[in-house]
TIPA-42971 format. One line per field, with one value per residue (C-alpha): residue number from 1; residue in three letters; x, y, z. Coordinates in steps of 0.5 Angstrom, whole numbers, plus 500, padded with zeros to 3 digits. Example, Ala and Ser with C-alpha at 12.3 -4.5 7.8 and 13.67 -1.06 7.14 Angstrom:
2
pos	c(1:2)
code	c(ALA:SER)
xx	c(525:527)
yy	c(491:498)
zz	c(516:514)
//
This chain:
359
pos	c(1:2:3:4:5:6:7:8:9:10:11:12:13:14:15:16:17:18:19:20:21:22:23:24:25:26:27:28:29:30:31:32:33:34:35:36:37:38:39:40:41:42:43:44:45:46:47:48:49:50:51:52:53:54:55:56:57:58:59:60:61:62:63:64:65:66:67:68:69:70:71:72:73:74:75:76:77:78:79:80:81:82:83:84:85:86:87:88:89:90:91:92:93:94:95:96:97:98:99:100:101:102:103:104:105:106:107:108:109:110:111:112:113:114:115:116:117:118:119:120:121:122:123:124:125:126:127:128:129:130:131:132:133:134:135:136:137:138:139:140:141:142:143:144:145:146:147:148:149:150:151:152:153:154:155:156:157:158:159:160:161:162:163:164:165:166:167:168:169:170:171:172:173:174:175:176:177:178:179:180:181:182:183:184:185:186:187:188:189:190:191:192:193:194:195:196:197:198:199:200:201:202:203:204:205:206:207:208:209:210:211:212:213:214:215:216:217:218:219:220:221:222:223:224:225:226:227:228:229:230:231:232:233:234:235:236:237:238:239:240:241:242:243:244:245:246:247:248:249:250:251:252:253:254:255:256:257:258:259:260:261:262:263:264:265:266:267:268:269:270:271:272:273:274:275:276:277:278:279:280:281:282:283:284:285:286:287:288:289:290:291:292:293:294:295:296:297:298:299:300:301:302:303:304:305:306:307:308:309:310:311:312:313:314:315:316:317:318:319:320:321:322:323:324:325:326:327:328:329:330:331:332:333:334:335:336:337:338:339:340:341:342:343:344:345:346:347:348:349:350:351:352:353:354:355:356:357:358:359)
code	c(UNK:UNK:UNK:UNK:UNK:UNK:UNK:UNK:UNK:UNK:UNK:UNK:UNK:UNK:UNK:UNK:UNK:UNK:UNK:UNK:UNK:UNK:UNK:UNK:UNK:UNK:UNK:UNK:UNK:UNK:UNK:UNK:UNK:UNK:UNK:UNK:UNK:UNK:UNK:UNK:UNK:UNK:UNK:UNK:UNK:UNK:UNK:UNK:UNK:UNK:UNK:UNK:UNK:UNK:UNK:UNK:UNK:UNK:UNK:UNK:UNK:UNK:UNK:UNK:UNK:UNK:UNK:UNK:UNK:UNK:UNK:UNK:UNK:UNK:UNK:UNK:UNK:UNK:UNK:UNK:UNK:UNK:UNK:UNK:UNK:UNK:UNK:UNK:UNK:UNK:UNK:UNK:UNK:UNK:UNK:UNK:UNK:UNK:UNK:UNK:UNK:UNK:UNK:UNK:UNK:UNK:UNK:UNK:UNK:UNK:UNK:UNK:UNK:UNK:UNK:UNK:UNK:UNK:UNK:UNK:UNK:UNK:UNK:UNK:UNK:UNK:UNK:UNK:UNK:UNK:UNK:UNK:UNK:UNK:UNK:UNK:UNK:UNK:UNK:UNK:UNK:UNK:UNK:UNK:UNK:UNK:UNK:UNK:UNK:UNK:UNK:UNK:UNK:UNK:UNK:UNK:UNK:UNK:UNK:UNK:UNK:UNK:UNK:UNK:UNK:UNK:UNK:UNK:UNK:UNK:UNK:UNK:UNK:UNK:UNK:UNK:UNK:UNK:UNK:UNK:UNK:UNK:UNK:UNK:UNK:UNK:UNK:UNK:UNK:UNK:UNK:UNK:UNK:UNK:UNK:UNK:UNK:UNK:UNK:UNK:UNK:UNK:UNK:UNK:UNK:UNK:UNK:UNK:UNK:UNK:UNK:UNK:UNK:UNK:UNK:UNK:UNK:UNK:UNK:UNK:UNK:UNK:UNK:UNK:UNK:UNK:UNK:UNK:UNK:UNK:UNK:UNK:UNK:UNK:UNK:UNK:UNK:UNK:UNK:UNK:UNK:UNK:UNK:UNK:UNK:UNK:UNK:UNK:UNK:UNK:UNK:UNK:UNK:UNK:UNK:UNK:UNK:UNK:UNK:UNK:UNK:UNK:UNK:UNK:UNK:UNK:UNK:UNK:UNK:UNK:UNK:UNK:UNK:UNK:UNK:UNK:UNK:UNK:UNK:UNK:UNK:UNK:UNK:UNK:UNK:UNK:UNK:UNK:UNK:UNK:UNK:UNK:UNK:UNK:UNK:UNK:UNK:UNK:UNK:UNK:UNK:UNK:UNK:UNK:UNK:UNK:UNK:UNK:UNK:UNK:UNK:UNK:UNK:UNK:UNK:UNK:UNK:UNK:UNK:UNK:UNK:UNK:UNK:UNK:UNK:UNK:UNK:UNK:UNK:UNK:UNK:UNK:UNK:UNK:UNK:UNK:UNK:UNK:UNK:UNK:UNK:UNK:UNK:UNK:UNK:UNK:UNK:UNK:UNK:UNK:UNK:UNK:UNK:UNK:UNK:UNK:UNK:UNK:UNK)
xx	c(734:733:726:724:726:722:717:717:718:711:708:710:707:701:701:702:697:692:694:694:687:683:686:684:691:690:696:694:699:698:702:702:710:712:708:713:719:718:718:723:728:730:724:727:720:718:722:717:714:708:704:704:700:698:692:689:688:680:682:687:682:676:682:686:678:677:684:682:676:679:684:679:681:673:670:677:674:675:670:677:676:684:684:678:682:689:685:682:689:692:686:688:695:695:689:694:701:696:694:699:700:700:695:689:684:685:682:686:684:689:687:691:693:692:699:704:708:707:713:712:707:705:701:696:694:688:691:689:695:696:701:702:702:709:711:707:710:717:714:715:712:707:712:715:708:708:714:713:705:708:713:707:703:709:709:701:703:709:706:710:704:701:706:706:699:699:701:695:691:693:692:684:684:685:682:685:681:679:686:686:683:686:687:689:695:696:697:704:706:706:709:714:717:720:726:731:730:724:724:730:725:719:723:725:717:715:719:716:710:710:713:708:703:707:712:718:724:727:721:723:731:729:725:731:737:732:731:739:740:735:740:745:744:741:735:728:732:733:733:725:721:716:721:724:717:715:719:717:721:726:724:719:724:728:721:723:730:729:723:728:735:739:737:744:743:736:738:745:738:734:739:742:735:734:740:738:731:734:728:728:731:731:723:720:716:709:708:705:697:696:703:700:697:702:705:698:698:705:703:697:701:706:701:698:705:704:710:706:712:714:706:704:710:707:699:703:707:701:697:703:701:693:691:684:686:680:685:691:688:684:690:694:689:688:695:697:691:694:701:699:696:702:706:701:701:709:710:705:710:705:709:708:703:696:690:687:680:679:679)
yy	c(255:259:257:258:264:266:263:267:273:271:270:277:280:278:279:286:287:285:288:294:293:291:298:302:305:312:311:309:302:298:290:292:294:287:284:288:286:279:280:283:279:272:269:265:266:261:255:256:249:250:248:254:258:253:254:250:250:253:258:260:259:264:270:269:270:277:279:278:282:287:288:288:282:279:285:285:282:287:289:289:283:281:284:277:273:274:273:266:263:265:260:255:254:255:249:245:247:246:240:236:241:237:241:238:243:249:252:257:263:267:274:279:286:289:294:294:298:291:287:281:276:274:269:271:265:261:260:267:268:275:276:283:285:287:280:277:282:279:272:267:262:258:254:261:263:255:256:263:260:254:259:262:256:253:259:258:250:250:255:261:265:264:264:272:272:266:271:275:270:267:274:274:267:270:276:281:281:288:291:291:289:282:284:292:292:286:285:289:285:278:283:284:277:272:270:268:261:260:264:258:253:256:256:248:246:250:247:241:243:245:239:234:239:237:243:244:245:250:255:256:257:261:266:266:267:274:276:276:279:285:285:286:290:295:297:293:290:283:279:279:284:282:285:291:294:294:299:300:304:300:302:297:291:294:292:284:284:287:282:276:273:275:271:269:265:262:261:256:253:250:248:244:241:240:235:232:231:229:234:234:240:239:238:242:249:251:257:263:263:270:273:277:281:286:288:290:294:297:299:303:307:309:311:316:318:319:314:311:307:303:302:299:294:293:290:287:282:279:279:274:271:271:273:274:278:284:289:288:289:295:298:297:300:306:307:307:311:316:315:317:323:326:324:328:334:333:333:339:343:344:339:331:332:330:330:324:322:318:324)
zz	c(793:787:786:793:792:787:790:796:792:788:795:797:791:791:800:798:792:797:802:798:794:801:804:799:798:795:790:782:784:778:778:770:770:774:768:763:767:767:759:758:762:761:765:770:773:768:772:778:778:774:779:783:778:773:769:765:756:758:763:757:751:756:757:750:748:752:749:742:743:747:742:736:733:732:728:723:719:712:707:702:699:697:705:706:701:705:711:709:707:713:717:710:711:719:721:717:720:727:726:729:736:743:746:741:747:744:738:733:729:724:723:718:721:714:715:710:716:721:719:725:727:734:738:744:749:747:739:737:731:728:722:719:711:712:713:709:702:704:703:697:698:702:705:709:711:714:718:721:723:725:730:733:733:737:742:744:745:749:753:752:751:757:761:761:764:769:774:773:772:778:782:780:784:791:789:786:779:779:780:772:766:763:755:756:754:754:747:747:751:746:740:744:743:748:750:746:748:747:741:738:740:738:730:731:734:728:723:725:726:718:716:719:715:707:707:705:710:705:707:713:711:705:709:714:709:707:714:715:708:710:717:715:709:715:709:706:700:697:691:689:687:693:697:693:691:699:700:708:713:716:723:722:720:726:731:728:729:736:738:735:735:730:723:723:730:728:721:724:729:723:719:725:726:720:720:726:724:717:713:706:704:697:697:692:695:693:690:696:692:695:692:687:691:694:687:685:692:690:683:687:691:684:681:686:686:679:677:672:668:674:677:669:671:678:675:670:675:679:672:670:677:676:669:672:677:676:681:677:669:672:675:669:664:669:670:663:661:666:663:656:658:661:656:651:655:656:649:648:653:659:664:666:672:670:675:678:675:682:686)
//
């Protein structure tokens, strides 16, 4: 009964966006603010049998396509070479953890969103897989990153993603096309997240996805005991220096642990599976090639601050990573320059601040 009740509310639905696009209604009526609804409840529309609004891995692959255009995700390309280097890891590591999908028909393409304030990832439909550098700083291991891939991945195989659209895209089938543009804005709708249950099942497929690939199931459990410790702390604090130097604003946290189950819960999930899959958790974890990246970044942002001391003890973290890494040794002899300055004019009486020869 409940499905024939979904069902003939869909039916109305779509009779009265009809009957108000052939009518010319004067009314800005848009169907976007039952899109968001759906989002944000339990989705019991996703129990109507799929045949209703079925659409096929093409038909998704040509509008998660649109979305990533409209969302400008082709051209993100950086001219930053630690933001390409970054960007080539996430495609590495995420065609190994896609490797072992069910729906082998759709492609997928890992793009960074270069924003330390964005600690969260999300998948668009057709396998399109965005990962924020805020997350990215909190992670130390490539183990982790495969498990947070493998999550996403998860949500584009099991048809989650879709699901959010496969009304719309249904609506364009009888005629309802022009109503609204399919990827504007589509994509707030997937940061958002899902609901829990497709969330916990996202983190169980994901981990498997990841162990298939060779990866350690600790990655997964160490990602999340961090989560829960930031949790709970209710501040952007952890035991590595990756996650202490990050220093980002809790509201950003705050957008993860809303979008998400809380990390306790998930955390009590994976082990659970881990023991019914009988995971090798005590599987060495590879190191996350990338790491000395962000600390470079945090002795960048110290230094225009003019904190000197702790920016030279940043570049020499990743120098300790990657000796040739060009970023690192620049920073640390421009940093430590500046700081010998200061301390000179300090000592001669004319104050700590010293001018920036980069302005």
């Amino acid at each position: 009964m409940k499905r024939l009740g979904f069902l003939a509310i869909f039916a109305a639905g779509c009779a009265l966006l009809y009957f108000l696009q052939r009518s010319h209604a004067g009314a800005p009526f848009t169907p976007r603010p039952l899109l968001y609804l759906l989002a944000d409840t339990q989705r019991e529309a996703e129990r109507i049998p799929l045949t209703v609004t079925r659409v096929s891995d093409q038909e998704e692959i040509k509008a998660g396509e649109q979305i990533a255009r409209d969302y400008g995700l082709a051209s993100r390309r950086s001219e930053d070479p630690d933001a390409a280097r970054i960007s080539d890891y996430l495609n590495s590591v995420g065609a190994e953890v896609a490797s072992h999908v069910q729906r082998r028909a759709i492609p997928y393409h890992y793009y960074l969103r270069d924003d330390r304030n964005f600690i969260n990832a999300f998948a668009l439909p057709g396998g399109h897989i965005v990962v924020g550098r805020g997350l990215l700083e909190l992670m130390q291991s490539q183990d982790e990153l495969a498990a947070v891939l493998g999550h996403e991945i998860a949500h584009v195989d099991n048809r989650h993603a879709i699901s959010r659209l496969q009304y719309e895209i249904a609506s364009r089938k009888i005629g309802l096309g022009d109503i609204y543009e399919l990827g504007n804005p589509a994509v707030e709708i997937f940061e958002a997240g899902y609901t829990k249950e497709e969330e916990l099942e996202a983190d169980r497929v994901g981990l498997g996805f990841a162990v298939a690939a060779g990866y350690s199931a600790a990655g997964a459990i160490n990602l999340m005991k961090r989560f829960e410790k930031l949790e709970s702390e209710n501040a952007p604090r952890a035991d590595s220096p990756v996650a202490e130097f990050a220093q980002a604003p809790f509201d950003a946290l705050r957008e993860y642990f809303r979008s998400h189950p809380p990390a306790a819960e998930r955390l009590a999930a994976l082990e659970a599976e881990i023991n019914s899959r009988a995971y090798n958790q005590l599987q060495p974890t590879r190191p996350l090639a990338i790491r000395s990246i962000f600390p470079a970044g945090a002795g960048e942002r110290l230094d225009r601050a003019g904190d000197f001391k702790n920016g030279a003890a940043q570049f020499k973290e990743p120098l300790g990573l990657d000796p040739d890494y060009i970023r690192a040794w620049q920073g640390l002899a421009g940093t430590s320059w500046r700081r010998g300055i200061a301390n000179d004019r300090k000592l001669l009486g004319r104050g700590p601040s010293v001018s920036d020869p980069r302005k």
